[in-house]
C-alpha positions in Angstrom: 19.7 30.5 5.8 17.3 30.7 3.0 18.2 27.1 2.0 17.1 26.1 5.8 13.8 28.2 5.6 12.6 26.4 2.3 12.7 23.0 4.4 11.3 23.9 6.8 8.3 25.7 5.0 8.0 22.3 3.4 8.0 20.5 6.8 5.5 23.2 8.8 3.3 23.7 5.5 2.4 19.7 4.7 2.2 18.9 8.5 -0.8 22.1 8.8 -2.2 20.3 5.8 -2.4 17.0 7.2 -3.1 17.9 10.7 -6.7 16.7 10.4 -5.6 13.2 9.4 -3.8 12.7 13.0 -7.3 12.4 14.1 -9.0 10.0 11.5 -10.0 6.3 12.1 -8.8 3.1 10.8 -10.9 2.7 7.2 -11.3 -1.1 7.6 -9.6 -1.3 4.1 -6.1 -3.6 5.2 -5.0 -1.6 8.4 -7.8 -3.4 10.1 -6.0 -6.7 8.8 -2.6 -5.4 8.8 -2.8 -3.5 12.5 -5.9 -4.5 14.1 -6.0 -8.3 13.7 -2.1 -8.5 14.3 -1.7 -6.9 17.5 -1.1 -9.5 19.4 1.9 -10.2 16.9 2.9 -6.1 16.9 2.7 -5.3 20.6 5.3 -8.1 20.8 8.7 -6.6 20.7 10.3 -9.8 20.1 8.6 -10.9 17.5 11.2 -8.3 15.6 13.3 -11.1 13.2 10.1 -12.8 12.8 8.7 -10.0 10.7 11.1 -11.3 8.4 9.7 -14.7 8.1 6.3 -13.9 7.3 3.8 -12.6 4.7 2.5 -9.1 5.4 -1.1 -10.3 5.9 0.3 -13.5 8.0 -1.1 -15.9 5.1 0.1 -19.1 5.2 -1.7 -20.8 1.8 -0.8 -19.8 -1.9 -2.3 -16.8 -2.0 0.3 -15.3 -0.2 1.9 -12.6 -2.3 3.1 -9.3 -0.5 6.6 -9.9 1.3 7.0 -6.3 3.4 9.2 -6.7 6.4 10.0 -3.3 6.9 6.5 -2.1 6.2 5.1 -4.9 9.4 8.1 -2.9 11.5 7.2 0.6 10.9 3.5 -1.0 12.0 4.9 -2.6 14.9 6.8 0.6 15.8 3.6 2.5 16.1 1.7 -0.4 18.2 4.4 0.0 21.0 2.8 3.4 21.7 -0.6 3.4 19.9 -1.6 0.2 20.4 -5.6 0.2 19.0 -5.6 4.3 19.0 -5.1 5.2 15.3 -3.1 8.6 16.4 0.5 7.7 15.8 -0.5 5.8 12.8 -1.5 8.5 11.6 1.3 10.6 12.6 4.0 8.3 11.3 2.1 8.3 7.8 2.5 12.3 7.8 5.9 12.5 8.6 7.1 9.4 6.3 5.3 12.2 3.4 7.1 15.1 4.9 10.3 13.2 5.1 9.7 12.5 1.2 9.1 16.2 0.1 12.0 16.6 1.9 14.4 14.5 0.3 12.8 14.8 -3.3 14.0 18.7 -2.5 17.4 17.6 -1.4 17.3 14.9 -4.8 16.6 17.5 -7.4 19.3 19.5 -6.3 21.5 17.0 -6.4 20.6 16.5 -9.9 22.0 20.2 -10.5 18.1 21.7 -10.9 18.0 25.2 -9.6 16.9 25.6 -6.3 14.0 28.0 -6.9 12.5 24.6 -9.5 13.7 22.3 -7.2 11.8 23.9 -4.6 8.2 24.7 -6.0 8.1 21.4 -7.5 8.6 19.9 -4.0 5.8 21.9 -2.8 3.6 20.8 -5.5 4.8 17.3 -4.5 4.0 18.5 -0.7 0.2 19.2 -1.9 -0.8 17.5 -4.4 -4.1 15.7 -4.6 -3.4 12.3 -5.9 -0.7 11.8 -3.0 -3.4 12.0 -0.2 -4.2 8.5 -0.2 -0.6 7.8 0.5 -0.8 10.0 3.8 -4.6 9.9 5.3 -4.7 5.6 4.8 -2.6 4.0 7.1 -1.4 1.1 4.6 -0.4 4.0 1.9 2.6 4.5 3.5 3.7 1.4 2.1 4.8 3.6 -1.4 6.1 7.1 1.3 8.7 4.8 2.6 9.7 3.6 -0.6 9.9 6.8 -1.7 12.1 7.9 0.9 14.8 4.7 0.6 14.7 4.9 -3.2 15.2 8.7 -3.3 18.1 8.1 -0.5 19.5 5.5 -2.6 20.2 8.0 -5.6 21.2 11.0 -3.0 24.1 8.4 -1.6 24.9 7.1 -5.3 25.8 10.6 -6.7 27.8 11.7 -3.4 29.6 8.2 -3.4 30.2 8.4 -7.5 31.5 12.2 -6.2 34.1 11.1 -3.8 34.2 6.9 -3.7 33.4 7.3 0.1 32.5 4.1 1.9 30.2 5.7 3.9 28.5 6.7 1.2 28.4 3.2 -0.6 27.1 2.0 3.0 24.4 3.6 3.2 23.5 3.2 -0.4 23.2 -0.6 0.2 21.6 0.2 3.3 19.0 1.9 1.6 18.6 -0.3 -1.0 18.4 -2.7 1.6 15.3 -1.4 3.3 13.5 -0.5 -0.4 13.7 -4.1 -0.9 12.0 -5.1 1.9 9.4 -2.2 2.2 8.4 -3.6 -1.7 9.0 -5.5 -4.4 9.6 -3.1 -7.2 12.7 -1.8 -5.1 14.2 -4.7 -7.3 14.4 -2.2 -10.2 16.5 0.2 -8.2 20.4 -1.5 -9.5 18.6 -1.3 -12.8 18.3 2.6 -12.7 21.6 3.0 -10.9 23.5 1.6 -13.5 21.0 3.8 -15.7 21.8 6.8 -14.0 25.6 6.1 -14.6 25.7 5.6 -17.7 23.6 9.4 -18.5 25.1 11.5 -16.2 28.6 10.0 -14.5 30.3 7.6 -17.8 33.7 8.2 -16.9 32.6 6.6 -13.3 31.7 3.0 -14.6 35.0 1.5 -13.3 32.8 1.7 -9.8 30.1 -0.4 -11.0 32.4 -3.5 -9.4 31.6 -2.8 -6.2 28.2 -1.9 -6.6 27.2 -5.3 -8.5 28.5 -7.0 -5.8 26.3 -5.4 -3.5 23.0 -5.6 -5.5 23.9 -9.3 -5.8 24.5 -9.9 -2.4 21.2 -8.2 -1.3 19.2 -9.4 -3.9 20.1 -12.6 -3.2 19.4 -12.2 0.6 16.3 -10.4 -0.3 14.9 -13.7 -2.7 15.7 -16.7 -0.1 13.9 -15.0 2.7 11.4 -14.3 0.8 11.0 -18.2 -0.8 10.9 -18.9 3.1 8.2 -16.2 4.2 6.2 -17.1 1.0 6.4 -20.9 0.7 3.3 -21.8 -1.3 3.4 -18.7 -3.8 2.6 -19.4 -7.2 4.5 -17.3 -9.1 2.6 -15.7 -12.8 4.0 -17.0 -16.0 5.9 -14.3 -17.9 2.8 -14.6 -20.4 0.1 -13.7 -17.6 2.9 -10.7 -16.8 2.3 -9.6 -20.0 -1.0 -10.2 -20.7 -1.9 -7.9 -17.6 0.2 -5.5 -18.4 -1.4 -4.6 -21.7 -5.2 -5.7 -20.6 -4.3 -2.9 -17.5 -2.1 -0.4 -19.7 -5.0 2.3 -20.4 -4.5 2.9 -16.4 -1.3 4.8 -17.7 -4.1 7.5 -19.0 -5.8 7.3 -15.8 -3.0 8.1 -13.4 -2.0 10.5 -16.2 -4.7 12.4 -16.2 -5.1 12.9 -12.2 -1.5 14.2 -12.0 -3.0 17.0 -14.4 -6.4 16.9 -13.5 -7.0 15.6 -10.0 -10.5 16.6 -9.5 -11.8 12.6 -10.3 -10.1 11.0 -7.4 -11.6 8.4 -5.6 -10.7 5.8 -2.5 -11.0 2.6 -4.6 -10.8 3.6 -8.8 -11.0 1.0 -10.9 -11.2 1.4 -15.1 -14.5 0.7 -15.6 -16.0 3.8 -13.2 -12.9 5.9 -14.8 -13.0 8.0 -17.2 -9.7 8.3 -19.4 -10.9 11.5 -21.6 -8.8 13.5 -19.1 -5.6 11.5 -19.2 -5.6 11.7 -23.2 -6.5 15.4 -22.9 -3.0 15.5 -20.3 -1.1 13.5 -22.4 -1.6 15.9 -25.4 -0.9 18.7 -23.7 2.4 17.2 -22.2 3.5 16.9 -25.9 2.6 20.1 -26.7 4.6 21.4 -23.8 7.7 19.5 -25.1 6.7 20.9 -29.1 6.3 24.6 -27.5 10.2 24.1 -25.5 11.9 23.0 -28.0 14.9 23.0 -25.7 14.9 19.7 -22.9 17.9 18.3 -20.8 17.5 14.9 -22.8 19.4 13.4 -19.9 16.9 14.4 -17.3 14.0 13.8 -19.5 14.9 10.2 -20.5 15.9 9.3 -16.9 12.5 10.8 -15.9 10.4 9.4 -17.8 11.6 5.8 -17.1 11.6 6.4 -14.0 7.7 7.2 -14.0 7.1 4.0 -16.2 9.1 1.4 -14.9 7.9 2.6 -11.2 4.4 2.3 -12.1 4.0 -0.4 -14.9 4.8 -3.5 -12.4 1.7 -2.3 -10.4 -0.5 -3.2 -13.1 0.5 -7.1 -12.8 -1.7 -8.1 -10.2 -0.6 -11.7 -8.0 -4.4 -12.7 -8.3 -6.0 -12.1 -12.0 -9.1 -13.2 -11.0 -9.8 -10.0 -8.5 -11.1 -7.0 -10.1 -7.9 -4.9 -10.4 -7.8 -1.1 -8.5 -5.6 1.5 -9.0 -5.4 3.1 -5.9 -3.7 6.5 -6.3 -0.9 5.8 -3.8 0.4 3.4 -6.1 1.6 7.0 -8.3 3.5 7.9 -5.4 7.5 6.9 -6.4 6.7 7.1 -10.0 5.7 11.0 -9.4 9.2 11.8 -8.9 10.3 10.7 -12.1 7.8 12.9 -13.8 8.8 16.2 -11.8 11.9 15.0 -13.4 10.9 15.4 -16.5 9.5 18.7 -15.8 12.6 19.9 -14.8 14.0 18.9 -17.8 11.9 21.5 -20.4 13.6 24.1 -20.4 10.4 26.9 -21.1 8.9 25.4 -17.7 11.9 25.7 -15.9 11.7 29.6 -16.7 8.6 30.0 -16.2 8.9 28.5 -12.8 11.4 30.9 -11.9 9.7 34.2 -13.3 8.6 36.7 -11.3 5.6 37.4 -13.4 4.4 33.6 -13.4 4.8 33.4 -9.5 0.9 34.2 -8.9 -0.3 31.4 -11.0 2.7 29.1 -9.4 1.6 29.8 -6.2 -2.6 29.8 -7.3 -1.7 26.1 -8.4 0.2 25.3 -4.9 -2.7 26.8 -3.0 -5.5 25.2 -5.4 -4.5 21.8 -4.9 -3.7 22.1 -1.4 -7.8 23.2 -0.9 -8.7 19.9 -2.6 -6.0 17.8 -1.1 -7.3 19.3 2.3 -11.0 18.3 1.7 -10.2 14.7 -0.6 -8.5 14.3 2.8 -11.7 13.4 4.9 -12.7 10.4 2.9 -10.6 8.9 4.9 -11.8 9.7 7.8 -13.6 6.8 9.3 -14.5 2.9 8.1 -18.2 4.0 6.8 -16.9 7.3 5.1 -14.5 5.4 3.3 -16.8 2.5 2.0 -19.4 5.2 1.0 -17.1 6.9 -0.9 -15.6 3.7 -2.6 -19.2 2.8 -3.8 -20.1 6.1 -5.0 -16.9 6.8 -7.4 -16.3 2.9 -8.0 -20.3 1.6 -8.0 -19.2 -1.5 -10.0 -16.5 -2.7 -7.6 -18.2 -5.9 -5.9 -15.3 -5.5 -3.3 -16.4 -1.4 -2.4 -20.7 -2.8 -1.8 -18.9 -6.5 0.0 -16.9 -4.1 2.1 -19.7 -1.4 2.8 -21.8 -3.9 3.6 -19.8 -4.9 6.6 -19.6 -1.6 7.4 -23.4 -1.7 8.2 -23.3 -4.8 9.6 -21.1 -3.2 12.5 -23.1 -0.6 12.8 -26.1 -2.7 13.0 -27.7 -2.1 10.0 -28.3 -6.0 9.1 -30.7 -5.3 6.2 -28.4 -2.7 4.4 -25.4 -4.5 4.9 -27.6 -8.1 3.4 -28.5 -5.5 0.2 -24.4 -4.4 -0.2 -23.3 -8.6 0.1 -25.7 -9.5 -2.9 -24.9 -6.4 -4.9 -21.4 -7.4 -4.4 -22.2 -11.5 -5.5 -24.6 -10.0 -8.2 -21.6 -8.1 -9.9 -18.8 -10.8 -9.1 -20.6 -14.3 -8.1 -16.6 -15.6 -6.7 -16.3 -12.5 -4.9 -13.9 -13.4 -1.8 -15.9 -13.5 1.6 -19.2 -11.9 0.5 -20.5 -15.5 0.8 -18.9 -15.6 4.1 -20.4 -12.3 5.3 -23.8 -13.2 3.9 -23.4 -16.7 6.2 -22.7 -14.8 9.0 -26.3 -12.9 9.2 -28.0 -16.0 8.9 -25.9 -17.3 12.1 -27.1 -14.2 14.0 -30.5 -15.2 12.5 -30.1 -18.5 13.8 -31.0 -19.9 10.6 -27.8 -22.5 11.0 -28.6 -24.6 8.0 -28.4 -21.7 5.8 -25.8 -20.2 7.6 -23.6 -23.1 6.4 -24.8 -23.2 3.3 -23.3 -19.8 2.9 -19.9 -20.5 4.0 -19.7 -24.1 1.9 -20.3 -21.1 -1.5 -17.1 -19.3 0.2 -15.3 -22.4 0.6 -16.0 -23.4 -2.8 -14.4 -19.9 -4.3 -12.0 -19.1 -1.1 -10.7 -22.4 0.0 -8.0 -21.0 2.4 -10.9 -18.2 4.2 -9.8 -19.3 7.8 -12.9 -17.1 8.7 -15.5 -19.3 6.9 -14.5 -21.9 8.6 -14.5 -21.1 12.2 -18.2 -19.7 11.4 -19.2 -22.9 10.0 -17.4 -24.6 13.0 -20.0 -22.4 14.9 -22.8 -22.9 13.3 -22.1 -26.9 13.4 -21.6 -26.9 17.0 -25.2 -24.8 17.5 -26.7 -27.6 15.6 -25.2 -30.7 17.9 -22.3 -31.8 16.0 -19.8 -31.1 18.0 -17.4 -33.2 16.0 -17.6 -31.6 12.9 -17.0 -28.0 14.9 -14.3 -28.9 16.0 -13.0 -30.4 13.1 -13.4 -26.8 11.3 -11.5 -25.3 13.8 -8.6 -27.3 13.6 -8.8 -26.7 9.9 -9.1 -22.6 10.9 -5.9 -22.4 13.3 -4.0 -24.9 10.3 -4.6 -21.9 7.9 -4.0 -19.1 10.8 -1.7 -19.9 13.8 -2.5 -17.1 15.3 -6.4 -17.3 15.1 -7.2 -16.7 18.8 -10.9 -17.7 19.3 -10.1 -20.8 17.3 -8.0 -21.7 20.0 -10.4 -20.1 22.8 -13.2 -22.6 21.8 -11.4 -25.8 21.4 -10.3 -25.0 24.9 -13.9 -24.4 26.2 -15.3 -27.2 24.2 -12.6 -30.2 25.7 -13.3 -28.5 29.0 -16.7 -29.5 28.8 -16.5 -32.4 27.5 -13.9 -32.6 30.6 -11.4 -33.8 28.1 -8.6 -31.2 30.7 -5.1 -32.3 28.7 -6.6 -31.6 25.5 -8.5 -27.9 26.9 -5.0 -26.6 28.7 -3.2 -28.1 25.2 -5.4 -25.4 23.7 -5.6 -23.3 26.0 -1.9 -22.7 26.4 -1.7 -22.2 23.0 -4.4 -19.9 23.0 -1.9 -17.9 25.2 1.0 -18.5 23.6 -0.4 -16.5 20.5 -1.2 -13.3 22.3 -4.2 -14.7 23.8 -5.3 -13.0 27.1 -6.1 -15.0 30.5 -10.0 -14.4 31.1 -11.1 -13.4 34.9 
């Protein structure tokens, strides 16, 4: 009975916590790209197996990088109900993180942690502040769910390696399975097994036939469909791997010190807004934690702390070098696992965990960061709350003033949102799409000419920016040539299939010119794609 109470104080507790989050907006920051602009691709049931075949972002050009099937399903999941309402977005975010505090629970236990440990550090897990970017932004669930497949992965290795079930093995590869597709650092996941093993089931390696088999077979599955999906990926050299791994390593100190620390957290950090005093300060007091025990499962501890590493060190190697790299905080979400791990494993911690007389200042901690997890919450509450937020902690990301400054220009605020775009092109010159954005007021102004001169910059930097060239297809057509428009559009719906008023304005444009086959050629298509049929 007790055992059934402390899940469900997990479950009730983190969903109260959240509960304002079911009520938030989309922040404009991916889920507008990844939900918004794809409805017409999510809505549609059948488009299922072609989830599959596709990048995550539906880029057809080089820079495609992010294969994510599973993470486009749980998306399309939500449209069939949600459609444009945010709600059940929302809602699957919070139970994907109440799922994972769940399992983490059921994990440690299974790793022979006593329940009492097991349990406060899932409620720490449950509240803590660095995790909230992983719940309140719609795209952060990206790292929940593969959370939840990895940490079911190990739950079904250790009851399989306990009784050679095949059930068990199923649903390990099953698992497995779906972390591989829900991201790429799932790919890691034989490596640990075979890890884990070796630490804490030796006599069991005899079963490693079967299970290399599997990883083989998936692995293998996993790579060709994602050759197809990604077709023009260029792939980094194993010397630009390592050259941002080391120019990104001080990050360790930065996610480091928020796990201790979390009171500098912020939508969009990047190093140079950061300040790494506090993960230095956490790191020395983690070693004098482990000077102070004395005694440590090394098992646990080694297993742990590899875990934390190799789960966070690939997201440090970034697919585009030339981008400012951020280190958003849901990115610490699997690799926080492995360092409740190591926790687990000092043995002075573990008793103080489970003493009566250190219960208050257990408890203090669970309720302290819940208050600040609670509040951090609302930053993610709307599109121009998030932006604002972004500039403030990160004021020298050219991506947070590009991004805020399309926030004002929704809302209106043309000169504002003119002052964000250069501040953004003042800090990074080649930042992607402020040209474009900046070209885009000056077609509202009418000022054509410059309009295009604008979108040529964005061209110049973003050749594949199928949005710079349908404006400069508009602001061509505004100024008479017709020809050239439409060329641009062709070019627009060659980079993006699926980019509707592309296909809306070569139909009106051969319909004028009374050119019918060539209008209902685009029009149909136009429909085909998810277009609607205008009254």
């Amino acid at each position: 009975m007790r055992k059934n109470i402390n899940y469900l104080l997990i479950f009730f507790l983190g969903f109260l916590l959240y509960l304002p989050s079911l009520f938030f907006d989309f922040s404009y920051f991916d889920d507008n790209v990844l939900v918004l602009d794809n409805l017409y691709f999510l809505k549609n049931i059948g488009n299922f197996f072609k989830a599959f075949q596709t990048e995550v972002f539906h880029i057809n050009n080089f820079s495609a990088a992010y294969y994510r099937p599973i993470l486009t399903l749980s998306f399309m999941f939500d449209a069939q109900i949600s459609g444009k309402w945010p709600f059940f977005y929302h809602l699957s975010n919070v139970l994907y993180h109440l799922i994972a505090s769940l399992l983490l629970y059921l994990f440690l236990k299974k790793l022979k942690i006593e329940e009492k440990v097991a349990f406060l550090l899932s409620l720490i897990f449950l509240v803590h502040p660095v995790l909230t970017q992983a719940v309140s932004w719609i795209p952060g669930r990206n790292d929940s769910l593969l959370t939840i497949f990895t940490l079911a992965t190990f739950i079904f290795l250790i009851d399989y390696l306990k009784k050679r079930k095949i059930a068990n093995l199923i649903f390990y590869f099953l698992f497995f399975f779906l972390a591989l597709f829900i991201k790429e650092n799932a790919i890691l996941i034989p490596i640990f097994s075979i890890f884990f093993i070796f630490l804490f089931y030796k006599e069991k390696k005899n079963y490693l036939f079967e299970l290399f088999l599997g990883w083989w077979g998936i692995s293998f599955f996993w790579f060709i469909a994602r050759q197809n999906a990604l077709k023009n990926f260029i792939y980094l050299s194993l010397s630009e791997m390592f050259s941002a791994l080391i120019f990104n390593f001080p990050a360790l100190f930065l996610y480091w010190g928020k796990i201790f620390f979390p009171f500098n957290l912020s939508v969009l950090p990047t190093l140079k807004d950061s300040t790494l005093f506090l993960g230095f300060f956490a790191f020395f007091i983690f070693i004098c934690l482990l000077l102070w025990s004395r005694k440590i499962n090394f098992k646990l501890f080694i297993f742990g702390l590899l875990w934390f590493l190799f789960f966070l060190l690939p997201n440090f190697i970034r697919p585009n070098p030339k981008i400012t790299a951020d280190f958003l905080e849901h990115r610490i979400y699997l690799p926080l696992v492995g360092f409740f791990i190591v926790l687990s494993s000092v043995e002075k911690l573990k008793n103080f965990l489970v003493d009566k007389k250190s219960n208050f200042f257990v408890y203090f901690l669970i309720i302290f960061f819940a208050v600040i997890t609670f509040f951090h919450q609302f930053n993610f509450k709307d599109r121009l709350t998030f932006w604002q937020k972004a500039v403030l902690s990160s004021p020298s990301s050219p991506l947070a003033h590009r991004n805020l400054g399309a926030m004002l220009y929704f809302d209106g605020k043309i000169k504002e949102a003119e002052k964000e775009y250069r501040k953004s092109l003042e800090i990074n010159p080649q930042e992607p799409m402020a040209n474009n954005n900046l070209g885009v007021i000056y077609l509202q102004k009418k000022d054509f000419k410059k309009a295009i001169s604008y979108f040529e910059k964005e061209l110049q930097v973003n050749p594949y920016y199928d949005n710079a060239y349908f404006n400069s297809g508009l602001a061509y057509y505004q100024l008479g040539q017709k020809e050239k428009a439409v060329s641009l559009w062709k070019k627009t719906i060659e980079i993006n299939p699926y980019y509707l008023e592309a296909y809306k304005n070569l139909a009106n444009h051969f319909f004028l010119e009374k050119d019918i086959n060539q209008a209902n050629f685009y029009y149909n298509l136009y429909l085909q794609n998810g277009g609607k049929i205008e009254e």
